[in-house]
C-alpha positions as CSV (number, residue, x, y, z in Angstrom):
1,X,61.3,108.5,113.4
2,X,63.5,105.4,112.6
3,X,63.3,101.7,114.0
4,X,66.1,99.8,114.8
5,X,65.6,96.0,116.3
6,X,68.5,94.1,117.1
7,X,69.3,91.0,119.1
8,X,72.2,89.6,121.3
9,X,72.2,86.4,123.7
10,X,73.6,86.5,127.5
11,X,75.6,84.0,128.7
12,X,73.0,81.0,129.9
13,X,73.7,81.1,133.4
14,X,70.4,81.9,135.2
15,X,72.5,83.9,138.4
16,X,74.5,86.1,135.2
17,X,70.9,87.0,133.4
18,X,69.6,87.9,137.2
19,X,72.1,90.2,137.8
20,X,72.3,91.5,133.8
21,X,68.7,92.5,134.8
22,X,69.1,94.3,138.0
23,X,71.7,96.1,136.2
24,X,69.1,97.5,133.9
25,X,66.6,98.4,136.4
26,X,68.5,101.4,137.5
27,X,70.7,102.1,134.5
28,X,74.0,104.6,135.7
29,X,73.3,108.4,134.4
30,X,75.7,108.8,132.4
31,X,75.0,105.6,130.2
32,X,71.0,106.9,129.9
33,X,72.5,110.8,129.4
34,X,74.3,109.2,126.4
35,X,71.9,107.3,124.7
36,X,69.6,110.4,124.8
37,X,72.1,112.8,123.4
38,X,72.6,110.9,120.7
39,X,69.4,111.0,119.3
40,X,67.7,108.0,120.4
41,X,64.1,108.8,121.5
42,X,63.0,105.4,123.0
43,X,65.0,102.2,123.4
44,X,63.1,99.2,124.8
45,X,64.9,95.6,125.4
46,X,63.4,92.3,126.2
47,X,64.4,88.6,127.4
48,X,63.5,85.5,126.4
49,X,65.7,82.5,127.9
50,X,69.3,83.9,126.9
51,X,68.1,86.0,123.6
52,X,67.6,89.6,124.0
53,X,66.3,91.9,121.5
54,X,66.4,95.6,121.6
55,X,63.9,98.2,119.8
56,X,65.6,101.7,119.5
57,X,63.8,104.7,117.7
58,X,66.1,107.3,116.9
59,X,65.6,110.8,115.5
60,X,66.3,111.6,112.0
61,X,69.6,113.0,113.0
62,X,70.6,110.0,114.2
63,X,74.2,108.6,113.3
64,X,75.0,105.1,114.8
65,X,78.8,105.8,114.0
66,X,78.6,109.1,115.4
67,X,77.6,107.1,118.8
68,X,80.3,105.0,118.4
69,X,83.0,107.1,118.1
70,X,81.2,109.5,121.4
71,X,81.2,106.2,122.9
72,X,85.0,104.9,122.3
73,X,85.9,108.8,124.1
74,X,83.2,108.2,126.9
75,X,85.1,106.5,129.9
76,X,81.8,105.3,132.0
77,X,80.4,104.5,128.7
78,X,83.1,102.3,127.9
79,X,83.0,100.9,131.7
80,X,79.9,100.1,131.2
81,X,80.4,97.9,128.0
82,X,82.9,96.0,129.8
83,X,80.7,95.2,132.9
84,X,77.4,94.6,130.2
85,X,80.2,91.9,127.9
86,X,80.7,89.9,130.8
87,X,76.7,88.8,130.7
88,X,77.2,88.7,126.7
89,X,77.7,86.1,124.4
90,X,77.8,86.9,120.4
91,X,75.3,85.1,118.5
92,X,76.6,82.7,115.7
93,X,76.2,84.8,113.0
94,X,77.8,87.7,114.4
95,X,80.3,89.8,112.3
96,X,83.8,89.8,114.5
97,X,83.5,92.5,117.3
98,X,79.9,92.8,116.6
99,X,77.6,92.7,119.5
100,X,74.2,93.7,118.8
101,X,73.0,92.3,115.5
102,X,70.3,94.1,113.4
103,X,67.1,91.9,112.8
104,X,65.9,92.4,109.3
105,X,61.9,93.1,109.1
106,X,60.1,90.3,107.7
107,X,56.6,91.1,107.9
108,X,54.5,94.1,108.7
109,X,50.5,94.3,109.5
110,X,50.9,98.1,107.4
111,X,52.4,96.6,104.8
């Protein structure tokens, strides 16, 4: 199994990150149907003020362009970005178009 954290801010506008989060307590099928099919096994997010940060683990066979490219063809998938970037923001450091940023592992307990 494989570990991916990555990070992304919301828009800081308490009513926005309210709704953001009612939106993810009863995630739409198909968006949970294609995050499983993929290959991820868990995927966790939390909040703290505006900053999110997501822990995905994915299968071996896991291919994060591979889920891009299902994801560009998947209409609700690609409805559902659209409705998610209006709570987004992209953080500073953000490569253009990127949204979620991968957080690079700075220390371990298991060394």
């Amino acid at each position: 199994m494989i570990r991916y954290c990555l990070a992304l801010d919301l828009k800081n506008e308490p009513e926005l990150i309210a709704r953001y989060e009612e939106y993810h307590q009863a995630v739409w099928p198909e968006i949970l149907d294609s995050i499983r099919d993929s290959g991820i096994l868990d995927m966790q997010i939390y909040r703290t003020g505006n900053r999110l940060f997501m822990i995905m683990e994915v299968s071996e066979a896991f291919d994060a362009h591979a889920k891009a490219a299902a994801d560009a063809l998947n209409s609700k998938v690609q409805e559902w970005e659209t409705l998610m970037d209006s709570f987004q923001q992209r953080l500073p450091w953000a490569a253009p178009g990127q949204k979620w940023v991968p957080m690079n592992l700075i220390f371990s307990l298991q060394g």
